[in-house]
C-alpha positions in Angstrom: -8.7 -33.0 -25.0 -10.4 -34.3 -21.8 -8.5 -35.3 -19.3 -9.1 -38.5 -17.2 -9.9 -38.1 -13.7 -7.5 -38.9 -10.8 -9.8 -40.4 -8.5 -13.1 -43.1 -9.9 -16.3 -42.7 -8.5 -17.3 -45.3 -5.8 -20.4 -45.9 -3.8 -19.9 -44.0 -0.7 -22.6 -44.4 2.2 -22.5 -42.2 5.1 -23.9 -44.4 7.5 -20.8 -47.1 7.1 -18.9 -44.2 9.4 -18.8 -43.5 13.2 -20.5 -40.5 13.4 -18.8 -37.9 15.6 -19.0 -33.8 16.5 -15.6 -33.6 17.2 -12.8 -34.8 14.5 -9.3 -35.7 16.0 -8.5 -35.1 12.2 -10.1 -31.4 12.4 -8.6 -27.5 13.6 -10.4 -24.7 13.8 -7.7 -22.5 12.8 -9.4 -19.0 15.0 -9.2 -21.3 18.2 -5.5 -22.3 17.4 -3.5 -19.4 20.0 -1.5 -16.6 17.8 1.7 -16.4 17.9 4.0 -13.8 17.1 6.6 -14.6 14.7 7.6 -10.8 14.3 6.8 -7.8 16.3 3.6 -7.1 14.1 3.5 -10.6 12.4 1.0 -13.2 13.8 0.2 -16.7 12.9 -1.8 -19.7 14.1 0.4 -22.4 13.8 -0.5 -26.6 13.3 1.8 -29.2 13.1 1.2 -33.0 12.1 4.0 -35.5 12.1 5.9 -34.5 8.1 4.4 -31.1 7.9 3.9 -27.6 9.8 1.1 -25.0 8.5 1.6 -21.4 9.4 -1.8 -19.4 8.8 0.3 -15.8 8.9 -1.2 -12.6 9.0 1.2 -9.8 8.3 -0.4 -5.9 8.2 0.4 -3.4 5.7 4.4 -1.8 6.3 5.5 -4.8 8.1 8.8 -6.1 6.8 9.7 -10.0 7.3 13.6 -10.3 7.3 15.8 -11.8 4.9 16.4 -15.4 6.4 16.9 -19.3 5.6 16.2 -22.6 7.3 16.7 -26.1 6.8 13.0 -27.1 6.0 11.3 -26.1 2.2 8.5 -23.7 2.4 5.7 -23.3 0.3 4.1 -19.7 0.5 0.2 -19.7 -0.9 -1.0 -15.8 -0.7 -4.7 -15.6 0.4 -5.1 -12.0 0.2 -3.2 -8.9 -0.6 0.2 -8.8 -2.0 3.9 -8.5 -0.9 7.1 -7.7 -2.6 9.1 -10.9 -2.1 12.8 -12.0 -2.2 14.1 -15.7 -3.0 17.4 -15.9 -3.6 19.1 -13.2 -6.1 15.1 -12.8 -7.2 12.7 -9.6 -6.3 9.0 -10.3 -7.4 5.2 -9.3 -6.5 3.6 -12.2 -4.6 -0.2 -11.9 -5.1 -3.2 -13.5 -3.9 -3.7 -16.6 -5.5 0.2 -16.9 -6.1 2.2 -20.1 -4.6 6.1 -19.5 -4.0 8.4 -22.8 -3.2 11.1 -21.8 -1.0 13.9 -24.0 -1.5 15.9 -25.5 1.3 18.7 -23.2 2.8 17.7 -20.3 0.3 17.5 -16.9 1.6 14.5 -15.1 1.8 11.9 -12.6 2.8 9.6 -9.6 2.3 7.6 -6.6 2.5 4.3 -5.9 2.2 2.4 -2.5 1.5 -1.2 -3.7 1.3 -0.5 -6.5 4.3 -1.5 -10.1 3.4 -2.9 -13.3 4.6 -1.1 -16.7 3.2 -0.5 -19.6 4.2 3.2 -21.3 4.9 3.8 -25.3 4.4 7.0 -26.2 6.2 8.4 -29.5 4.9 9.9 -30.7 7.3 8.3 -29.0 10.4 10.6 -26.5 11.8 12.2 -27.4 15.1 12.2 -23.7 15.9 8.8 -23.6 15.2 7.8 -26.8 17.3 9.9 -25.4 20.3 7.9 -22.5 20.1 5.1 -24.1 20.1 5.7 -26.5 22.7 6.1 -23.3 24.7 2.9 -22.2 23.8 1.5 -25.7 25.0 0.3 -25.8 21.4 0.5 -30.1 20.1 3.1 -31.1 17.9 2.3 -33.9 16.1 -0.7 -35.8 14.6 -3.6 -35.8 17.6 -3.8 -39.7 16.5 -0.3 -40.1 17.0 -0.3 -38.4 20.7 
Protein backbone atom coordinates (compact mmCIF):
# COMPACT_ATOMS: atom_id res chain seq x y z
CA UNK A 1 0.00 0.00 0.00
CA UNK A 2 1.55 3.33 -1.25
CA UNK A 3 1.59 5.87 0.83
CA UNK A 4 0.66 9.52 -0.23
CA UNK A 5 3.30 12.04 -0.07
CA UNK A 6 3.56 14.75 2.58
CA UNK A 7 4.70 17.50 0.52
CA UNK A 8 3.03 18.07 -3.61
CA UNK A 9 5.28 18.96 -6.22
CA UNK A 10 5.27 22.62 -7.24
CA UNK A 11 7.13 24.61 -9.88
CA UNK A 12 10.20 25.81 -8.21
CA UNK A 13 12.48 28.32 -10.24
CA UNK A 14 15.77 29.19 -8.84
CA UNK A 15 16.04 32.47 -10.24
CA UNK A 16 12.81 33.87 -8.18
CA UNK A 17 15.52 33.86 -5.10
CA UNK A 18 18.25 36.37 -3.97
CA UNK A 19 21.16 34.63 -4.67
CA UNK A 20 23.73 34.75 -1.93
CA UNK A 21 27.35 32.93 -0.83
CA UNK A 22 26.69 33.31 2.60
CA UNK A 23 23.28 31.91 4.32
CA UNK A 24 22.26 33.74 7.61
CA UNK A 25 20.19 30.32 7.79
CA UNK A 26 23.58 28.20 7.32
CA UNK A 27 26.58 26.73 10.08
CA UNK A 28 29.39 25.09 9.15
CA UNK A 29 29.48 22.91 12.14
CA UNK A 30 33.93 22.45 12.02
CA UNK A 31 34.04 26.44 12.18
CA UNK A 32 31.48 26.39 15.22
CA UNK A 33 34.46 26.60 18.45
CA UNK A 34 34.52 23.13 20.60
CA UNK A 35 33.56 23.09 23.70
CA UNK A 36 34.19 20.85 26.43
CA UNK A 37 31.29 19.56 28.09
CA UNK A 38 33.49 16.83 30.00
CA UNK A 39 37.11 16.54 30.46
CA UNK A 40 37.43 14.32 27.22
CA UNK A 41 33.93 15.20 25.81
CA UNK A 42 33.73 17.89 23.04
CA UNK A 43 30.95 19.37 21.10
CA UNK A 44 30.22 22.21 18.74
CA UNK A 45 27.28 23.69 19.92
CA UNK A 46 24.23 25.92 17.79
CA UNK A 47 21.38 27.33 19.25
CA UNK A 48 18.24 29.00 17.40
CA UNK A 49 15.42 30.59 19.34
CA UNK A 50 13.17 26.79 20.54
CA UNK A 51 16.02 24.52 20.02
CA UNK A 52 19.86 23.84 20.91
CA UNK A 53 22.01 21.15 18.69
CA UNK A 54 25.03 19.62 20.39
CA UNK A 55 27.30 17.96 17.56
CA UNK A 56 29.23 15.79 20.58
CA UNK A 57 32.19 13.80 20.05
CA UNK A 58 32.94 11.47 22.97
CA UNK A 59 36.28 8.96 22.49
CA UNK A 60 36.43 5.47 23.40
CA UNK A 61 36.46 4.94 27.71
CA UNK A 62 34.92 8.21 28.29
CA UNK A 63 32.07 8.01 30.75
CA UNK A 64 29.25 10.88 30.59
CA UNK A 65 27.65 11.00 34.16
CA UNK A 66 24.32 10.16 35.30
CA UNK A 67 22.40 13.60 35.21
CA UNK A 68 18.93 15.35 34.47
CA UNK A 69 17.73 18.71 33.21
CA UNK A 70 14.76 20.57 32.63
CA UNK A 71 14.87 20.54 28.70
CA UNK A 72 13.89 16.94 26.59
CA UNK A 73 16.73 15.60 24.67
CA UNK A 74 16.76 13.71 21.70
CA UNK A 75 20.11 11.64 21.21
CA UNK A 76 20.69 10.50 17.28
CA UNK A 77 24.10 8.27 17.23
CA UNK A 78 26.15 8.93 14.14
CA UNK A 79 28.80 6.49 14.68
CA UNK A 80 29.92 3.99 17.13
CA UNK A 81 28.01 2.84 20.07
CA UNK A 82 27.55 3.49 23.78
CA UNK A 83 26.00 1.69 26.65
CA UNK A 84 23.25 4.13 27.80
CA UNK A 85 21.13 4.67 30.90
CA UNK A 86 17.48 6.43 30.93
CA UNK A 87 15.77 6.04 33.85
CA UNK A 88 15.72 2.47 35.63
CA UNK A 89 16.77 1.28 31.74
CA UNK A 90 20.43 0.00 30.57
CA UNK A 91 20.65 -0.42 26.71
CA UNK A 92 23.22 -0.39 23.59
CA UNK A 93 22.80 2.90 21.72
CA UNK A 94 24.10 2.33 18.14
CA UNK A 95 24.67 4.23 15.13
CA UNK A 96 21.64 4.95 13.48
CA UNK A 97 19.69 4.69 16.85
CA UNK A 98 17.52 7.93 18.22
CA UNK A 99 16.94 7.95 22.20
CA UNK A 100 14.20 10.71 23.56
CA UNK A 101 15.23 11.74 26.86
CA UNK A 102 12.36 12.76 28.82
CA UNK A 103 12.24 15.93 30.85
CA UNK A 104 13.79 15.64 34.43
CA UNK A 105 14.83 11.87 33.80
CA UNK A 106 18.14 10.75 34.82
CA UNK A 107 20.62 9.79 32.47
CA UNK A 108 23.94 9.01 30.99
CA UNK A 109 26.55 6.70 29.58
CA UNK A 110 29.66 5.03 28.52
CA UNK A 111 31.11 4.31 25.58
CA UNK A 112 33.85 1.59 24.60
CA UNK A 113 34.13 2.26 20.82
CA UNK A 114 33.57 6.33 21.43
CA UNK A 115 30.80 7.85 19.30
CA UNK A 116 29.72 10.80 17.34
CA UNK A 117 25.75 11.87 17.77
CA UNK A 118 24.02 14.46 17.76
CA UNK A 119 21.84 16.02 20.91
CA UNK A 120 18.44 18.10 20.23
CA UNK A 121 17.72 20.06 23.38
CA UNK A 122 14.03 21.25 23.51
CA UNK A 123 14.03 23.85 25.12
CA UNK A 124 17.66 25.12 24.73
CA UNK A 125 19.48 24.68 27.85
CA UNK A 126 20.24 27.83 29.92
CA UNK A 127 23.35 26.12 31.08
CA UNK A 128 24.20 25.52 27.71
CA UNK A 129 23.48 29.15 26.40
CA UNK A 130 25.53 30.69 29.44
CA UNK A 131 28.20 28.63 28.33
CA UNK A 132 28.04 29.71 25.25
CA UNK A 133 27.59 33.18 25.66
CA UNK A 134 31.01 32.73 27.36
CA UNK A 135 32.36 31.36 24.52
CA UNK A 136 30.99 34.45 22.54
CA UNK A 137 29.26 31.78 20.51
CA UNK A 138 25.27 33.42 19.25
CA UNK A 139 22.37 32.34 20.92
CA UNK A 140 19.54 32.66 19.02
CA UNK A 141 18.34 32.67 15.40
CA UNK A 142 21.11 35.01 13.37
CA UNK A 143 17.71 36.56 11.80
CA UNK A 144 16.41 37.25 15.05
CA UNK A 145 19.91 39.07 16.37
Amino acid sequence: MATQPAYTTEDFNPEDFKKVEKSKYVYTVAEVPLLNLTEVSKTHMIASDRALLSFITNPPGTTFPLHSHEAEQILIILEGSEEHVVGDERFLLKAGDVCIHPSNVRHGGKTETGFKGIDIFLPPRADYLELMRQHGLPTRNRDSL
